[in-house]
N, C-alpha and C positions, 0 to 999 in steps of 0.2 A: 419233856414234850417229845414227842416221835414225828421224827422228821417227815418219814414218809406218808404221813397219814392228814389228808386237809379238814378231818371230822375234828379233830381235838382243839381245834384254833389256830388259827396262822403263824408263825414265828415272829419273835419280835424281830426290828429292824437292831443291826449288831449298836449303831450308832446312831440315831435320830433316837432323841427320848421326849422331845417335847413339839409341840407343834407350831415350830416358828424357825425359819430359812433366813438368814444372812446371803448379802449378794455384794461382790466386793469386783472391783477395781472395772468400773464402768467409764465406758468413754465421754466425753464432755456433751456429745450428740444424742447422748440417752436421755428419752423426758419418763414422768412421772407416767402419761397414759400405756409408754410403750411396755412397762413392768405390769402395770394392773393387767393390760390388756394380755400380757401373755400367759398370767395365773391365774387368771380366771377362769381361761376358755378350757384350762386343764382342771382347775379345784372352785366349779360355780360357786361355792359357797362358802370361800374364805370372806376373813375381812382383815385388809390390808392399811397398813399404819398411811399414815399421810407421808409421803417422803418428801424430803424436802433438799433442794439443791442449793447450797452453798458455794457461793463463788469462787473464795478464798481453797477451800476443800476441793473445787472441783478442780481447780489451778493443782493444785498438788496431787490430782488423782486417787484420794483417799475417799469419798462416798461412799457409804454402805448402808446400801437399804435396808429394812428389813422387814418380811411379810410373816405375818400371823395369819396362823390356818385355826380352822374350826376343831380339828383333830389331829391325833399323829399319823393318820391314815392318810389324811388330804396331804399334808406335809413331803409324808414317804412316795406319795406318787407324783410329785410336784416335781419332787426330787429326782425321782427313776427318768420322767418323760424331759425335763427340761436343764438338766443341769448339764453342762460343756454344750450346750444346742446352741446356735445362731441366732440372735432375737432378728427376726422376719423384717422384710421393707427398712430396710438400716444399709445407709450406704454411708461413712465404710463400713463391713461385717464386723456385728461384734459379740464377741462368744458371754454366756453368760456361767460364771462360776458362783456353783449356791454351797452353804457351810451350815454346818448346824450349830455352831460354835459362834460369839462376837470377834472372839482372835483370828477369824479366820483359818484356821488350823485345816487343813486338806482330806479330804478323807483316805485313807489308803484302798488302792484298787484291788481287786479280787486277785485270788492268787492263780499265778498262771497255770495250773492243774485244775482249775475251773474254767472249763470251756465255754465258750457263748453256744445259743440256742436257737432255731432254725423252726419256726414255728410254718406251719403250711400243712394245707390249705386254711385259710383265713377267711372267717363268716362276710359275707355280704357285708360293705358297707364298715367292717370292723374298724375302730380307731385305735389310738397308743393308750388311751384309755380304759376301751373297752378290753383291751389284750391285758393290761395290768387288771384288772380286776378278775379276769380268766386266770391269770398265773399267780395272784398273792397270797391265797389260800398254802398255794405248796412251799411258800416261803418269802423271806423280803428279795426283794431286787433292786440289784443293782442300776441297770438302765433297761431300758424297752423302745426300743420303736418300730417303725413298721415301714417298709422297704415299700417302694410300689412295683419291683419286679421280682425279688425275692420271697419278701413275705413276713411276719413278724421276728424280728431279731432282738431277745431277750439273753442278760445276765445274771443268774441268781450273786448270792452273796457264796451259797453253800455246794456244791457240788450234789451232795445227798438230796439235797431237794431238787436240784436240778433230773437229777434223774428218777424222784420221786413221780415228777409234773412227765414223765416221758411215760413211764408205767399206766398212770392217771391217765391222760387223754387219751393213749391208744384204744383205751377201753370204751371212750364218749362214742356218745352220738349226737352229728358225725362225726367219728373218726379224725382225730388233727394228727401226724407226727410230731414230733419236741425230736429234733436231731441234730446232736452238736455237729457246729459247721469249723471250719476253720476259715478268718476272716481273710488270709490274706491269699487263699484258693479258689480258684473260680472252675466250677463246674460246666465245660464248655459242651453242647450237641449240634447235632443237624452239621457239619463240617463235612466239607465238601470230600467227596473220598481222595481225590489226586490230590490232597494238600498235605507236605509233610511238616514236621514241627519248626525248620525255617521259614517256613512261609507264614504258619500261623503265629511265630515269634516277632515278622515283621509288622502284623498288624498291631501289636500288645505292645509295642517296646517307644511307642509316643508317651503311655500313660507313668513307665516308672522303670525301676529297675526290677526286672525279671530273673527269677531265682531257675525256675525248670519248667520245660513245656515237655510234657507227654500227651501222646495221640497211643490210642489203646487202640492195638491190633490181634487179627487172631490167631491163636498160637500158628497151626500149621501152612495156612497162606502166609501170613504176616502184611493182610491186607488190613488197609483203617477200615473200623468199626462204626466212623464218622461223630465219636466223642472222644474228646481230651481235656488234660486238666492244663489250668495256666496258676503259677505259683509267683505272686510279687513280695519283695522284701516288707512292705507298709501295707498297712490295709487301707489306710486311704487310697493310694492305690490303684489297689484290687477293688474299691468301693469306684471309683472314678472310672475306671474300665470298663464295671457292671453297665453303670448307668449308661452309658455312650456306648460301646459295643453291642448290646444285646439288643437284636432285631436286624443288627448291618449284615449286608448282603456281600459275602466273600466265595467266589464263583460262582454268581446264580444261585446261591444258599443264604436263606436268614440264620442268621448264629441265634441261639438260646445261651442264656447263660444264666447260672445262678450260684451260688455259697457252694464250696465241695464239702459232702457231708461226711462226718469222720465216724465210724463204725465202732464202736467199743464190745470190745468180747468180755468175756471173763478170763483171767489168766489162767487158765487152766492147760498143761500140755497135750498137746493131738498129736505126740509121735508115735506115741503104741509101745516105746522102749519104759519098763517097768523095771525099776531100780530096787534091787534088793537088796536090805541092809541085815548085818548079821550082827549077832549080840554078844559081844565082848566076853572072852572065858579066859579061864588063867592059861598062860603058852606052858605048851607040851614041852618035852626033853626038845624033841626034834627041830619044835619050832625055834625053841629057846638056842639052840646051837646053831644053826643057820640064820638067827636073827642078823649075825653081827654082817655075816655075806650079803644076805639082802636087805637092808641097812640102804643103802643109798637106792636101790630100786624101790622102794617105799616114795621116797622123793617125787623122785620121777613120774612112778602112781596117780600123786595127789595133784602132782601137776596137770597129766592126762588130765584126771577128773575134772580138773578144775576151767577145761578147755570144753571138755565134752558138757560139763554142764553152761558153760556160754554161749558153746554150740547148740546146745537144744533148744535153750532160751532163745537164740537169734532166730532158729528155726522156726520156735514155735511163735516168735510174733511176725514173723512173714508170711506162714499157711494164716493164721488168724485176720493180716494185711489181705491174703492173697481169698478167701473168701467173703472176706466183707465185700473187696472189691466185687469180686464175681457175683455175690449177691447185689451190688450194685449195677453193674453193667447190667444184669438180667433186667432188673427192674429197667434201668435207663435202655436199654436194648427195645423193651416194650412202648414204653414211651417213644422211641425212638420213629419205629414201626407207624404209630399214631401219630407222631408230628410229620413223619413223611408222605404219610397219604393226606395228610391235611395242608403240607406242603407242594406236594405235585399238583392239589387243587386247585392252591391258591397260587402257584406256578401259572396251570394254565390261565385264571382267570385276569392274572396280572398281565400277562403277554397279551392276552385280549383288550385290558384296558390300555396295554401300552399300545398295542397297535391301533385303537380308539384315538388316544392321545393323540397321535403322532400324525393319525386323520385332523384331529382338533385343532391340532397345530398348524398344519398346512391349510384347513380352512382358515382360522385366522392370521396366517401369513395372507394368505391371497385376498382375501378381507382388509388387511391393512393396504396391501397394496393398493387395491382398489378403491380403499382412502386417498390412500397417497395420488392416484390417480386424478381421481375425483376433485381434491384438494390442487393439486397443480393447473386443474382444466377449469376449475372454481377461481385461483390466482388469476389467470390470463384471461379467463372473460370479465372481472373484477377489474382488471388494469384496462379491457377493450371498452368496457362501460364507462370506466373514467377518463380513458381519454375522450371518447363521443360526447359524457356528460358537459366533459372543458369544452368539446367545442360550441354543444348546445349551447352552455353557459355565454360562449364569445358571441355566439350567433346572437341568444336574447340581450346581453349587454348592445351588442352593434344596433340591434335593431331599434331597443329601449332609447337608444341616442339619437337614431334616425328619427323615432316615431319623437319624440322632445323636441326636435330640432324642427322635425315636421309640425309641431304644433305649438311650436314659438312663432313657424312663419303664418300659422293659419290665424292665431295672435292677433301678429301684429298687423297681419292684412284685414281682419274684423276689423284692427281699431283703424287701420285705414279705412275702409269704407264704413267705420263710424263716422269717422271725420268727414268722408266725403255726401257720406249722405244726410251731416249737417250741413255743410257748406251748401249742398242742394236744398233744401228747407230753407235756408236763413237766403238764399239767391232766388227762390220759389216765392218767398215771402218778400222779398224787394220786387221784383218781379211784378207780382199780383199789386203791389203796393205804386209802382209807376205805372200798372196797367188802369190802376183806378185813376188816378190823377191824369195818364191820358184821355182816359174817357170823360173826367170833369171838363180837360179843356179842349177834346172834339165835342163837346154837347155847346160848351161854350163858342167854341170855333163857329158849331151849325149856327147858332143865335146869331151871333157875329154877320156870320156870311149871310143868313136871312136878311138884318138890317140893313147890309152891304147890299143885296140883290136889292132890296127893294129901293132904296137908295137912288143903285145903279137906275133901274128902272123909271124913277122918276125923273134922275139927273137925264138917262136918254130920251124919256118923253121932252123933257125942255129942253136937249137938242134940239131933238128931232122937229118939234114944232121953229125952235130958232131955224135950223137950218131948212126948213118947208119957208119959213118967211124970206130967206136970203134966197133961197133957189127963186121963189116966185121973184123977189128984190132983181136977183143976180142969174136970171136962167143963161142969160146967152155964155155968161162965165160960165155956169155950170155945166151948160153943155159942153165950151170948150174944154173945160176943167175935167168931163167926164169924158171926153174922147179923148184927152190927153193919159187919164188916170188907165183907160181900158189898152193905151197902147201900151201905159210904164208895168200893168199885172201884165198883160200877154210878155214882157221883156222879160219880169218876173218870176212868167210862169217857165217861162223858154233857160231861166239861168237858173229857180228850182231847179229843171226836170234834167238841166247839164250837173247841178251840184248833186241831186237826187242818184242820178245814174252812178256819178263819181264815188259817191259816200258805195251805192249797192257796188260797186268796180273794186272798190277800196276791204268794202267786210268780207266780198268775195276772196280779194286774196290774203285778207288777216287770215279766215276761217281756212283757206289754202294752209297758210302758214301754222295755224295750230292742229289740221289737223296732220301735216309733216313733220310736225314736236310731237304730236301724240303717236302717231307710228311710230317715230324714232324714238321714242320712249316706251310705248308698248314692244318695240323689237328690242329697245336695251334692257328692259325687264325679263323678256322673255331669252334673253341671253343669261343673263344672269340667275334665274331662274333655271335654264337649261345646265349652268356652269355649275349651279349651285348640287342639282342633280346628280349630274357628274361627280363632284368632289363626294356626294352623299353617298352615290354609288362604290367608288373607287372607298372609303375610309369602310363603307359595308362589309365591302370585298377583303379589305384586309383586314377587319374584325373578323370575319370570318375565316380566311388563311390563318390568322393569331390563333383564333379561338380553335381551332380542327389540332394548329399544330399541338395547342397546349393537351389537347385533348389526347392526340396521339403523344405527345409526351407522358400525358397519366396514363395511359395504360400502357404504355411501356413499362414506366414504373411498377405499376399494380403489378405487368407480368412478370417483371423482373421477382419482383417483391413476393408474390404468391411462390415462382418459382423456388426463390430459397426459403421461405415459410417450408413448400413439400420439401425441401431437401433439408429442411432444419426439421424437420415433422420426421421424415424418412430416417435421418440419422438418429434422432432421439426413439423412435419403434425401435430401430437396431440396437442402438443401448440399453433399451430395456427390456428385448428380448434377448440380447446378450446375458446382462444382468440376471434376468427371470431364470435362464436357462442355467447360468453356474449356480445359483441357488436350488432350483430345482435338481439339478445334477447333485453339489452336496447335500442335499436332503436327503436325496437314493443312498448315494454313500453314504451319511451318518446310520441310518435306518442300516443299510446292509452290515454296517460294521457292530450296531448296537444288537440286532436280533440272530444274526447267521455269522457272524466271525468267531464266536466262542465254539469249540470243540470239532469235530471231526466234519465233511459235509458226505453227506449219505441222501440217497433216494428219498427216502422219509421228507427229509428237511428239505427237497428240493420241492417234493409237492405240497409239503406247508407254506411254502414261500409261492409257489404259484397261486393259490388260494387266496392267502391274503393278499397277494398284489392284484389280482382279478377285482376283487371287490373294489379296494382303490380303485382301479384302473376303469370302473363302473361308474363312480360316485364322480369324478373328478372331470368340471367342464374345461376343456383346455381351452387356451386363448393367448393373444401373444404376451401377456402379464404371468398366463400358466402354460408354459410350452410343452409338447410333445418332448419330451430325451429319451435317450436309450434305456434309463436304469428304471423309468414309470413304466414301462411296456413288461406285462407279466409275460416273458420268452419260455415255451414250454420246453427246456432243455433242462438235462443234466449235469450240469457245470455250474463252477461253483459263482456266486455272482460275483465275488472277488475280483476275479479273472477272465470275468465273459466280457466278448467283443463281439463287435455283428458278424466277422465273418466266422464266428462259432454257429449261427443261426440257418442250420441245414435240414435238409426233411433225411437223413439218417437221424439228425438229432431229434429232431420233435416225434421218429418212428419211436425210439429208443425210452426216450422218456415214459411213452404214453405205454410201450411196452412192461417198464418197470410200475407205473400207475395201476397198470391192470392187473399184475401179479399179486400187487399192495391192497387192492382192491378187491380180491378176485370172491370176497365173502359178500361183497355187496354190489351187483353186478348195477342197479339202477343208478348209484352213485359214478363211479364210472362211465355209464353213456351220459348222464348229467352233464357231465363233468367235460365229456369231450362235444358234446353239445354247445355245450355254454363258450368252450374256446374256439370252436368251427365258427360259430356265430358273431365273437370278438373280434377275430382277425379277416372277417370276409371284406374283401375291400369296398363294397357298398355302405357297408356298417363304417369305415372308416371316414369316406366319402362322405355322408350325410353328415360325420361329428365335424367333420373339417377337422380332422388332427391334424394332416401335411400342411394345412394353411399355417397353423401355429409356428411353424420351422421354417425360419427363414433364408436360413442356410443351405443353398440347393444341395450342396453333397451332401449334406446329411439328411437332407429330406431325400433324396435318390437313395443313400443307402436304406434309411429307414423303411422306404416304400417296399423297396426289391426284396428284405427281410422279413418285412408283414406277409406277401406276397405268396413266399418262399411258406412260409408257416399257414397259409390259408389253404396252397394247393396241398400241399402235406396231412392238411387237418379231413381234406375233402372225403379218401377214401378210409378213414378213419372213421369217419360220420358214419357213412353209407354203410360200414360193416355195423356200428353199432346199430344201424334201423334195421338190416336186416336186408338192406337192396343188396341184389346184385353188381359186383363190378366188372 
């Protein structure tokens, strides 16, 4: 079968003859789905024996699966993509070794004059699959996989076909290379020019031990080309470095990295020295007689030769070394070219998002703060609400007990004048009750006294006629009887009208006497009432001297108390414009040291650095959580910010600057008045005035210097302006 040719059939595999893999020495944590699941996703359409895990076996570590394929095809690719692989989501890693044999027997690896193979560029989307079925036509294979920064990495078994499948695809469309790599070389570009091979030794020498680092320079400078190779003793390695180094940024440069490709010539000599051999004839007299003399120069001859032809050989595979490479640099040169303008792009676009960033950052610093703020002023009105709500609370408990207390006596005074206004009913109803029984026995009494009157009446008519009979009987008595009687009423009348007088003499001076108890007792009321005043007055009095002093004691209190609140308030701004300000400060300095510390500082870079701090210097409200500092004020000077201090900040300086701006500028003349527009405008002290920056800075000498430097840069900027509009000055 011809190796080189994929029309006549594929080659058989040297060792796989039948279709069924052996898998030996698994660890106790491998199940049956983790084996299905890994040969399926490579060979859909095997069918795999039941495996089955024995306890005893697995204790011993002897398990051996064994999977049947549909063909020896499925087998042989099962084999290339999965055998020494890592079976996936397995902690601890466990490698998987496949055998085509039940003894386990090893397969011997390809012989070290069989290079591996470097496939690139790789179809959209290509798997280790899809690549084995691209490269089995030209022969069996050893392994295959597929790099995700490299690119397809294939072993044949045969070297011939290895370079049959190189022939072959150059000619596809599209176009792939097949170009033996050497594993444990790494093909490094984009490297920073001022780096030499210790420096780029430092960064490589975490992953292993390092055999040689060359950086390719050009003959007659002997300046870097900005590629070099990196050489590890292991290809793991070199395979571990790949992945982790390629894309790190080593002075502001992404490294590229990938397989260094090894260039095979045909041995052919490119000295131009043509070796003529002469054809043996029988020796002359002459020769034959001086043979015996030079005799030992003959030696020495074959020796030369034997030098000069080592010599050619070493020659001719160093020019062969020395053009492959050259054909490599050129190409890598062009690449080079192309990742460098795709690099400055992505330079600038990166610096743009860093300085984005660092925008982003500082708004979410001062965002947090202003959490933090918010969050502290939320703490302390939370604590001022709960103390008020205790007191509420005491207030409604006190009053809850008063109004209880008030309404046990309202209570029990109902049931008082429940009681009382039975006791009035049930004394209402006796009452009515002896008023009726008196009116029985005044109705009775009337009767009574009627029969008594009439009685009387009758009993005085029978006097009166008895004594009309005895007067007629008895007149002379009578009359004496009546002149005696009218002398004993006139004596009568005469010691009434003395007891009469007596009694009116007598109530006269009772009435005398009570009413001098009743003044004397209206006046002692009226004393005691006046005394009572008095003490009412005086205890007034000094409820109220009490109540002023207590008063004037709480607001002493309160002023004392407000007082140190502002001076606890006043020190806590100070701290946290303290605070704000060293943060704000190292932010400027991190920023200066992350975008303007690397490399030289030139005019260029100083009007890049005004630009981007302009714009911050736009966006950013200051306040004392965001203070005014030195390093947020875009200073239009030339000096480097490293090293700048205010009293660097002179109107030679901001002449000077804007001098060199205009030179830089001098192709786009509207940029430029922009430009000095826009900072006449920033630093004019009204402009500052209305943002309150000074307020932000608490620190009067540095708000005085800060002022005097704005100042200084505003008068500076004036006839600056004025030339760019065109005024006169």
């Amino acid at each position: 079968m011809d190796a080189n040719s994929p029309t006549t059939g594929p080659p058989p595999h040297p060792f796989l003859t039948a279709p069924t893999l052996f898998i030996g020495n698994l660890p106790s944590h491998v199940l049956e789905e983790h084996i299905k699941g890994l040969f399926e996703a490579v060979a859909p359409y095997m069918t795999a024996t039941s495996v089955s895990f024995s306890p005893k076996r697995r204790k011993r570590r002897g398990l051996r699966p064994r999977v049947n394929f549909r063909d020896v095809e499925s087998a042989e690719k099962a084999l290339a993509i999965l055998n020494l692989k890592p079976i996936p989501s397995l902690e601890p890693e466990a490698i998987l070794n496949c055998f085509a044999a039940a003894d386990l027997k090893p397969f011997d690896a390809p012989d070290a004059s069989i290079t591996p193979r470097l496939v690139r560029p790789l179809p959209p989307g290509c798997t280790e699959s899809d690549l084995f079925d691209m490269l089995r036509p030209y022969g069996p294979i050893y392994s295959v996989r597929v790099h995700p920064i490299a690119g397809g990495l294939v072993q044949f078994w045969v070297e011939a076909h290895a370079r049959n499948a190189e022939i072959e695809l150059a000619k596809s469309q599209p176009k792939m290379i097949v170009g033996a790599y050497d594993p444990c070389s790494l093909f490094c570009s984009n490297i920073s020019f001022g780096l030499d091979e210790t420096v780029l030794r430092s960064h490589f020498v975490e992953f292993g031990n390092i055999s040689g680092v060359e950086i390719f320079r050009y003959p007659r400078t002997r300046k870097s080309r900005g590629i070099g190779v990196i050489t590890f003793s292991l290809a793991s390695e070199a395979s571990k470095a790949l992945q982790t180094m390629h894309g790190a940024e080593i002075e502001w440069r992404a490294l590229s990295l990938t397989y260094r490709i090894i260039r095979r010539e045909d041995n052919v000599p490119k000295t131009g020295i043509k070796l003529q051999t002469i054809e043996p004839t029988e020796p002359t007299a002459e020769i034959s007689a001086s043979l015996a003399s030079e005799n030992r120069w003959s030696k020495e001859l074959e020796s030369l030769q034997a030098l000069y032809a080592a010599e050619v050989k070493h020659r001719t595979a160093l020019q062969t070394e020395n053009e492959a490479l050259r054909e490599d640099c050129d190409i890598t040169e062009r690449e080079r070219d192309t990742l460098q303008a795709a690099y400055e792009a992505e330079v600038e676009e990166r610096i743009s998002a860093q300085a984005q960033n660092i925008l982003l950052q500082e708004d979410w610093e001062i965002t947090q703060r202003e959490l933090d703020r918010l969050q502290a002023s939320y703490n302390a009105d939370r604590v001022t609400a709960e103390t008020q709500n205790n007191l509420l609370r005491e207030d409604c408990e006190r009053t809850k007990r008063e109004r209880n207390a008030e309404m046990e006596c309202r209570m029990t005074a109902q049931a008082q004048n429940n009681l009382l206004r039975e006791d009035c009913e049930r004394t209402k109803h006796e009452r009515n009750a002896e008023m009726e029984c008196h009116m029985t026995a005044q109705a009775q009494n009337k009767l009574l006294c009627e029969e008594l009157e009439s009685v009387k009446r009758k009993l005085e008519m029978a006097e009166s006629r008895l004594k009309i009979l005895q007067l007629e009987s008895d007149r002379p008595l009578w009359e004496a009887a009546a002149k005696k009687r009218e002398e004993n009423e006139k004596a009568q009348r005469a010691k009434d009208e003395l007891r009469r007088r007596a009694a009116e003499v007598e109530g006269s001076a009772r009435k005398m006497r009570e009413f001098q108890e009743q003044e004397k007792e209206r006046k002692r009321v009226a004393e005691e009432a006046k005394e009572r005043e008095r003490l009412r007055r005086e205890a007034e009095e000094k409820a109220r001297r009490e109540k002023e002093e207590r008063e004037r004691q709480k607001r002493e209190k309160e002023e004392r108390e407000r007082k140190a609140r502002e001076a606890r308030a006043k020190l806590e701004r100070e701290n946290r414009w303290r605070a704000a300000t060293q943060a704000e400060e190292a932010r400027c300095q991190k920023r200066v040291e992350q975008l303007w510390a690397q490399g030289a500082w030139t005019p260029a870079r100083a009007l890049e650095r005004l630009r981007l701090q302009m714009d911050e210097f736009e966006k950013i409200k200051f306040s004392e959580t965001q203070p005014l500092t030195f390093g947020v004020i875009p200073w239009p000077v030339l000096a480097d910010p490293l090293a700048l201090d205010v009293e660097e900040i002179n109107w030679a300086a901001v002449e000077a600057f804007f001098t060199r701006a205009k030179g830089q500028l001098a192709a786009n003349v509207a940029e430029y008045n922009t430009l000095v527009e826009k900072v006449h405008r920033m630093f004019h002290p009204d402009k500052w005035k209305s943002r309150g920056l000074l307020v932000t800075v608490m620190d009067g000498e540095l708000s005085s210097s800060l002022e005097t430097a704005g100042n200084v840069v505003a008068q500076a900027m004036t006839p600056l302006w004025r030339k760019s509009k065109g005024y006169n000055t």
